[in-house]
C-alpha positions in Angstrom: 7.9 -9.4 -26.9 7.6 -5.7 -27.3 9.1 -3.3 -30.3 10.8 -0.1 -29.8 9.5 2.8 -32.1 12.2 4.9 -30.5 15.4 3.7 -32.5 18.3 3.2 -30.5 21.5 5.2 -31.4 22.2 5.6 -34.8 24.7 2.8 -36.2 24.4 0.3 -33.1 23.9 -3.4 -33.0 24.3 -6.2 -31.1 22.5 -7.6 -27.8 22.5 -6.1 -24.6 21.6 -8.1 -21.3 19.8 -6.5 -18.7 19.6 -7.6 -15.2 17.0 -6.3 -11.9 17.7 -7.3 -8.6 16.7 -3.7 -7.0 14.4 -5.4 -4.7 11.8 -8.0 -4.7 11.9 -8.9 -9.0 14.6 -10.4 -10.2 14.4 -9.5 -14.3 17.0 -11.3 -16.4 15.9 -10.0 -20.4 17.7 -9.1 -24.5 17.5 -6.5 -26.2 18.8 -6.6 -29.7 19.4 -3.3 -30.9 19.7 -3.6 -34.3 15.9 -4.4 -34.3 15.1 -2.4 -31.5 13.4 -5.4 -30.2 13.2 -7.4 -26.4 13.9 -10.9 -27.8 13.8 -12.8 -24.3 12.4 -12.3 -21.1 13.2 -14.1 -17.9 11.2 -12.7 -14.2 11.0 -14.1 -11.1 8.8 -12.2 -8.6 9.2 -12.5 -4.5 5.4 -11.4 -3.2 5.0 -15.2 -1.9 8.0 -15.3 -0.6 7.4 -11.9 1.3 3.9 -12.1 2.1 3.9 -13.7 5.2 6.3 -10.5 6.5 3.0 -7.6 5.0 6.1 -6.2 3.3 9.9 -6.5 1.7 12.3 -8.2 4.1 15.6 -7.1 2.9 18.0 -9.7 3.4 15.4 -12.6 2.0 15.1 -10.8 -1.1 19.3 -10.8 -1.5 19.1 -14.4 -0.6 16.7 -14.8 -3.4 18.2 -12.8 -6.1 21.0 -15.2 -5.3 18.9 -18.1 -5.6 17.4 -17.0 -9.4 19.8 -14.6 -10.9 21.6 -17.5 -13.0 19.2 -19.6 -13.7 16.8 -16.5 -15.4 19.9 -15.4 -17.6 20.4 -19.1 -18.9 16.5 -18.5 -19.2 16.9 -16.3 -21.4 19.9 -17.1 -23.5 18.4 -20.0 -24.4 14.9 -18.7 -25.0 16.6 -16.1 -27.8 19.0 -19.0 -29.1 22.4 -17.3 -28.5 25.5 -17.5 -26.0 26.8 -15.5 -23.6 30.0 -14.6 -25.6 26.9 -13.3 -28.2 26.1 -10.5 -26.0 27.6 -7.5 -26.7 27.3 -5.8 -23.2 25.8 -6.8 -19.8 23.4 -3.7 -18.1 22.6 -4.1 -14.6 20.9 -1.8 -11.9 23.3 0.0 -10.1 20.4 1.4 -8.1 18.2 3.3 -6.7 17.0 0.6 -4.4 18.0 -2.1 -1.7 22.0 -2.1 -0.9 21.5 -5.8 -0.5 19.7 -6.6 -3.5 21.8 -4.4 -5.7 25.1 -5.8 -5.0 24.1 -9.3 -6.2 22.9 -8.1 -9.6 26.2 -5.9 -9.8 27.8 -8.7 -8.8 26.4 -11.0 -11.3 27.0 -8.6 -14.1 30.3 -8.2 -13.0 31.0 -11.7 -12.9 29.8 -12.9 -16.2 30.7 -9.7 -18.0 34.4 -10.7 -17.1 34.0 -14.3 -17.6 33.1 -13.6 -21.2 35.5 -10.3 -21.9 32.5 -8.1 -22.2 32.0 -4.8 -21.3 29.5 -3.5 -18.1 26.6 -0.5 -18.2 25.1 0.5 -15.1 21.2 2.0 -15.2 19.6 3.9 -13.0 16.4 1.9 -11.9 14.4 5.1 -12.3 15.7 5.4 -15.8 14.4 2.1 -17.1 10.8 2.9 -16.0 11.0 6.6 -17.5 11.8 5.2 -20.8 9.9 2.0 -20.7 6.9 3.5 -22.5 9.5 4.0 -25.8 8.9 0.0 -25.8 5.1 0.6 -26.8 3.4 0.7 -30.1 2.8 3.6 -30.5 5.5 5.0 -28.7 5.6 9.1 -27.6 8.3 11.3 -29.3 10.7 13.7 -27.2 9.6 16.1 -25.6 6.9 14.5 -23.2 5.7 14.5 -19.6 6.5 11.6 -17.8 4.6 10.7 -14.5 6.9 8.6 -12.4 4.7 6.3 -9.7 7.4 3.6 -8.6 7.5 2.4 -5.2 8.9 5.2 -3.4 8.2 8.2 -6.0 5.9 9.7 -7.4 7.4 12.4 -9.7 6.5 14.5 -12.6 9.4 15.4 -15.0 9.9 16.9 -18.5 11.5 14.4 -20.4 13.5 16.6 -23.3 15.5 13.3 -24.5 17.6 10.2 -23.1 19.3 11.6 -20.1 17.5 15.3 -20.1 15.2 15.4 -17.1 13.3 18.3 -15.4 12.0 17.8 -12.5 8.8 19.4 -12.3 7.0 18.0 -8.9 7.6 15.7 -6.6 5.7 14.4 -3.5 6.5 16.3 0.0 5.9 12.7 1.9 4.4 9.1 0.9 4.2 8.0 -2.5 1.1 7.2 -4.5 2.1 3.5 -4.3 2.9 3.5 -0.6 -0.3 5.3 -0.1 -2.2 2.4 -2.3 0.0 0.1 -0.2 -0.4 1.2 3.5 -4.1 1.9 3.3 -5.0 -1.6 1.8 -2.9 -3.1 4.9 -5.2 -0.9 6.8 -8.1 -2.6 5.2 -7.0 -5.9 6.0 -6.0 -6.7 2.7 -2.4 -9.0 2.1 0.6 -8.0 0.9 1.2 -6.6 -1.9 -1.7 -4.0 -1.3 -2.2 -1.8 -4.2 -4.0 -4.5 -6.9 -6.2 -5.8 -4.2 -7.3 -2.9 -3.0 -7.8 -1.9 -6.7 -10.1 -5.2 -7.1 -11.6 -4.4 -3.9 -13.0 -0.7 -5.2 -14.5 -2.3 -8.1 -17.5 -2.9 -5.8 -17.7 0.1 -4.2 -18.9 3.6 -3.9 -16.2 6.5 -4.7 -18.2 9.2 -2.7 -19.2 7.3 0.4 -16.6 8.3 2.2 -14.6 12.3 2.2 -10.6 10.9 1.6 -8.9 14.1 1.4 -6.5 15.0 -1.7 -4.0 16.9 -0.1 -2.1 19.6 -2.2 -5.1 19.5 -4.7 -5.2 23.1 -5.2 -1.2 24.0 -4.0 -0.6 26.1 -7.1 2.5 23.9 -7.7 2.7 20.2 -9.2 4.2 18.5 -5.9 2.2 15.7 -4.4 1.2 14.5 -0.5 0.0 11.3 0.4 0.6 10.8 4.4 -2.7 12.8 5.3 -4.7 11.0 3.0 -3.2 7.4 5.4 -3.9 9.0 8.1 -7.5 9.9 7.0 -7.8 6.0 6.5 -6.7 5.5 9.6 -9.2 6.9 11.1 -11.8 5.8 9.2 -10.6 2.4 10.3 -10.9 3.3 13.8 -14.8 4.6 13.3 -15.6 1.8 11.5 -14.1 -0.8 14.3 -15.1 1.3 16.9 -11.6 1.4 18.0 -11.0 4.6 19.9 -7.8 6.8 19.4 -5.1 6.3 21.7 -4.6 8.7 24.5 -1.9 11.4 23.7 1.5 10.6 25.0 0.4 7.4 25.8 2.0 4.0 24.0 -0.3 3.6 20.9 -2.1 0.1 20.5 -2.0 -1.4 16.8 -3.1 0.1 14.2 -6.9 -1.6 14.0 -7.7 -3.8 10.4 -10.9 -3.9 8.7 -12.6 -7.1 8.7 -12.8 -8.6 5.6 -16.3 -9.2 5.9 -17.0 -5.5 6.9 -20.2 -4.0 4.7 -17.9 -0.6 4.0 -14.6 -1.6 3.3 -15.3 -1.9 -0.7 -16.9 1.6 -0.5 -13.9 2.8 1.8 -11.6 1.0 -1.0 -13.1 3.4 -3.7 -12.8 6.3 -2.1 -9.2 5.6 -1.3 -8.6 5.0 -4.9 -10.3 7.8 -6.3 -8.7 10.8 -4.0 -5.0 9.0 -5.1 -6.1 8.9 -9.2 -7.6 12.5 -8.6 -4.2 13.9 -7.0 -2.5 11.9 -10.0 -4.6 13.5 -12.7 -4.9 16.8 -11.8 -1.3 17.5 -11.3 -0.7 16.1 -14.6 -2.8 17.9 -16.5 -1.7 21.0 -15.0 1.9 19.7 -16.0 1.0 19.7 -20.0 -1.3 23.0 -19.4 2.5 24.5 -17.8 4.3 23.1 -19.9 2.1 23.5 -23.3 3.2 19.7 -24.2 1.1 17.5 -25.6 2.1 13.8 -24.8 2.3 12.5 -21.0 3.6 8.9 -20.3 3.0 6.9 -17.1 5.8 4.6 -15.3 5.9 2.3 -12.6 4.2 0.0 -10.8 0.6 2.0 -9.8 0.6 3.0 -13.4 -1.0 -0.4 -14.3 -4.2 0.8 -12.2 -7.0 0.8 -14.6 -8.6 3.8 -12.9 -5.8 5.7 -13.2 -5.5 4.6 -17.5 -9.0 5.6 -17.7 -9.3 9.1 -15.7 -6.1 10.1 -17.3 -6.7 9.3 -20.6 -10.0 11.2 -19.7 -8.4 14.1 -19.0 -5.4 14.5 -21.5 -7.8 14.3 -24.5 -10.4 17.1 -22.9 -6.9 19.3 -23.1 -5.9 17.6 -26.5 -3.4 15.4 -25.1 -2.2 11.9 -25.5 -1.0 9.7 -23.0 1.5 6.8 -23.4 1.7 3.9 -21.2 4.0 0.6 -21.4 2.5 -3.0 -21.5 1.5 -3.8 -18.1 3.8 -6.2 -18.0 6.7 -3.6 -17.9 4.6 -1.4 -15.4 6.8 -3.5 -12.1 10.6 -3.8 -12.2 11.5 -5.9 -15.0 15.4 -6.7 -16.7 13.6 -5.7 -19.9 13.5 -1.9 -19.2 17.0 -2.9 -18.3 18.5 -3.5 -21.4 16.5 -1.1 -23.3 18.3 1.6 -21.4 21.8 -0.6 -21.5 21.3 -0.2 -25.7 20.7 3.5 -25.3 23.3 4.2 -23.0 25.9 1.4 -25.2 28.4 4.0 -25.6 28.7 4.7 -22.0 30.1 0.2 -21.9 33.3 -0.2 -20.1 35.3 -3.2 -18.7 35.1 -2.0 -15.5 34.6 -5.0 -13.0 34.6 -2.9 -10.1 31.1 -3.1 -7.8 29.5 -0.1 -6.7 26.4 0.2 -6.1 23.9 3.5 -5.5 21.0 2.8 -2.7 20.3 6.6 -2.9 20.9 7.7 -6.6 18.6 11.4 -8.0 17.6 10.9 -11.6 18.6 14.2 -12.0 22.5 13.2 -11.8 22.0 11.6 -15.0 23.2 13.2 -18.3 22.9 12.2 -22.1 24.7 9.5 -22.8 28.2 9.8 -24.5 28.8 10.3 -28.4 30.4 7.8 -30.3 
C-alpha cells in the first residue's frame, strides 16, 4: 500500500473506489481519505491475452474488462474489510483511451454506484498518472514539473496545483513509449516491447550505433520520435541485408532482427539511450525555463531504470529533485484512480448517465469545486 503526503481536501473522509478499464489493465482499488491511504488494490493485466496480436486488439480488451471488472472490485472490498454501501463515492475513467474499454468501466461504475445510492466521479486517465507521484514517500509539493510518458504522450507540463496544468511541450509525432514499443517490434522482440527491449540494452553498447535525437537542440521543449523509428528501420534493413523497397512500389514487411543477431543488444542500447537523452534534456531545460526545482515522472516508460538514473543525474547537477511513483503505479492502475476520485470528491454526483471521452486534453480540466 502506498501513503499520500499530499493531504486530500481539508475536512474529507470516507473511501472512494476507483476503477481502470482505459485499455489493456483493468485496476479495481480504495482509497480512504481520511488517512490519505490506498487500502486495497485489485489489477488484472491483458499482455497475454494480446500478445499473440504484437499489439492491443480493441474489442478483446472490452470483452475482458467485462470478464474481470466485478470480480477485482469484490477483490478489493474484501481485501480492505468493508461493503459496498461503505464507499462513499465510485471514480472511474471517463477517458482518454479506448471507446470500448471505457464504456464498460463507466458502465460498471454506473451500475454499482446506483445499486448502492452512491454518488459517481469521472477522472481523466491523464490525471491519475500526473498526480500518482503525490502517492510517494516523499512526495513533491506544488509547483513541479511533471513529465508525462503514457502510451500515446509524452508531455511536459507545469503542474501549479490539482487541476492547474501548463502545457509546456509536447511531442510533434510518436511517443516515447511508442518509440520504445515499435522499435523493439522491429528488433524482433514480443509484445509488450518497451521492458524487453530495456532488458535487452543491458548487454549492449550505447554508442555502436548513431540513433538520431530529433528536436535535441529545437530551442523549444516539444519532442519527435518517428525519425528516430525510422532510423531503426533502417538499421534493421542493413543489418538483414534487406534492401529498401523501390519507390512507389508496394513495400514488403518491415524486416525483424533475429534474435540471435550479434548487434541487436548494441542496437537496443543505442535506441534506449537517444529516447532517455531526448527525455532528459528537455526536462532539464523545463526546470532551467521554468526556475523550479522538483520534476516528477508519470506513466508507463517512466519505470525505465535508465531513464530514473540519467534524470536523477541531471536534476541534481542543476539542484533539482525528481519524484517518481512506485513502479507499480508507473502502468494504468485503479489506484491512481481513486486518489484523484478523493481529490476531486466534491465534484460527486448521482449522475448515472454514461458518457465516455476517447479524445479528452488535460488542459480542459479545472480545480476541483469548493465545498
Amino acid at each position: 500500500m502506498a501513503e499520500l503526503s499530499t493531504p486530500t481536501p481539508a475536512g474529507q473522509t470516507g473511501l472512494v473506489l476507483g476503477i481502470e478499464s482505459s485499455c489493456d489493465e483493468t485496476g479495481v482499488a480504495l482509497f480512504d481519505c481520511a488517512t490519505g491511504r490506498v487500502v486495497a488494490e485489485a489489477l488484472h493485466s491483458q499482455i497475454a491475452l494480446h500478445a499473440p496480436y504484437g499489439g492491443v486488439v480493441p474489442e478483446l480488451a472490452s470483452r475482458d474488462h467485462i470478464r474481470y471488472g466485478l470480480r477485482l472490485t469484490d477483490q478489493a472490498l474484501r481485501q480492505a474489510g468493508v461493503a459496498g454501501q461503505d464507499v462513499q463515492a465510485i471514480a472511474y475513467t471517463q477517458g482518454p483511451g479506448l471507446a470500448g474499454a471505457l464504456l464498460v468501466g463507466a458502465q460498471l461504475a454506473a451500475s454499482l454506484a446506483f445499486a448502492w445510492g452512491k454518488p459517481v466521479i469521472p477522472v481523466h486517465h491523464m490525471e491519475g498518472h500526473l498526480l500518482s507521484p503525490l502517492l510517494a514517500d516523499p512526495a513533491p509539493a506544488f509547483p513541479f514539473i511533471a513529465l508525462l510518458v503514457s502510451g500515446g504522450h509524452t508531455q511536459l507540463m507545469r503542474v501549479n496545483g490539482v487541476g492547474q496544468y501548463t502545457l509546456l511541450g509536447d511531442t510533434i509525432d510518436d511517443a516515447a513509449g511508442e518509440a520504445f514499443d515499435k522499435s523493439a517490434k522491429l528488433l524482433g522482440l514480443a509484445y509488450p516491447g518497451g521492458p524487453l527491449l530495456a532488458k535487452l540494452a543491458e548487454s549492449g553498447d550505447t554508442a555502436a550505433f548513431a540513433i538520431p535525437r530529433p528536436l535535441l537542440h529545437s530551442g523549444d521543449l516539444n519532442f519527435s520520435f518517428a525519425g528516430l523509428k525510422t532510423a531503426v528501420a533502417n538499421e534493421v534493413r542493413r543489418l538483414t541485408g534487406t534492401e529498401l523497397p523501390v519507390r512507389g512500389a508496394v513495400s514488403a514487411p518491415q524486416p525483424l532482427l533475429p534474435a540471435d543477431h550479434l548487434r541487436r543488444a548494441d542496437l537496443a542500447a543505442s535506441v534506449q539511450a537517444a529516447i532517455v537523452d531526448s527525455l532528459v534534456s528537455k526536462s532539464l531545460a523545463a526546470l532551467r525555463q521554468t526556475g523550479l526545482k522538483q520534476i516528477v515522472v508519470a506513466g508507463g516508460v517512466g519505470a525505465n531504470a535508465r531513464l530514473r538514473e540519467a534524470l536523477t543525474a541531471g536534476a541534481a547537477r542543476i539542484g533539482a529533485r525528481v519524484f517518481y511513483p512506485p513502479v507499480a503505479l508507473c502502468t494504468d492502475n485503479g489506484a491512481m484512480i481513486a486518489h484523484v476520485g478523493a481529490l476531486r470528491l466534491t465534484e460527486a454526483k448521482a449522475d448515472y448517465a454514461i458518457n465516455v471521452r476517447p479524445r479528452w486534453p488535460l488542459m480542459e480540466l479545472s480545480p476541483p469545486l469548493a465545498r
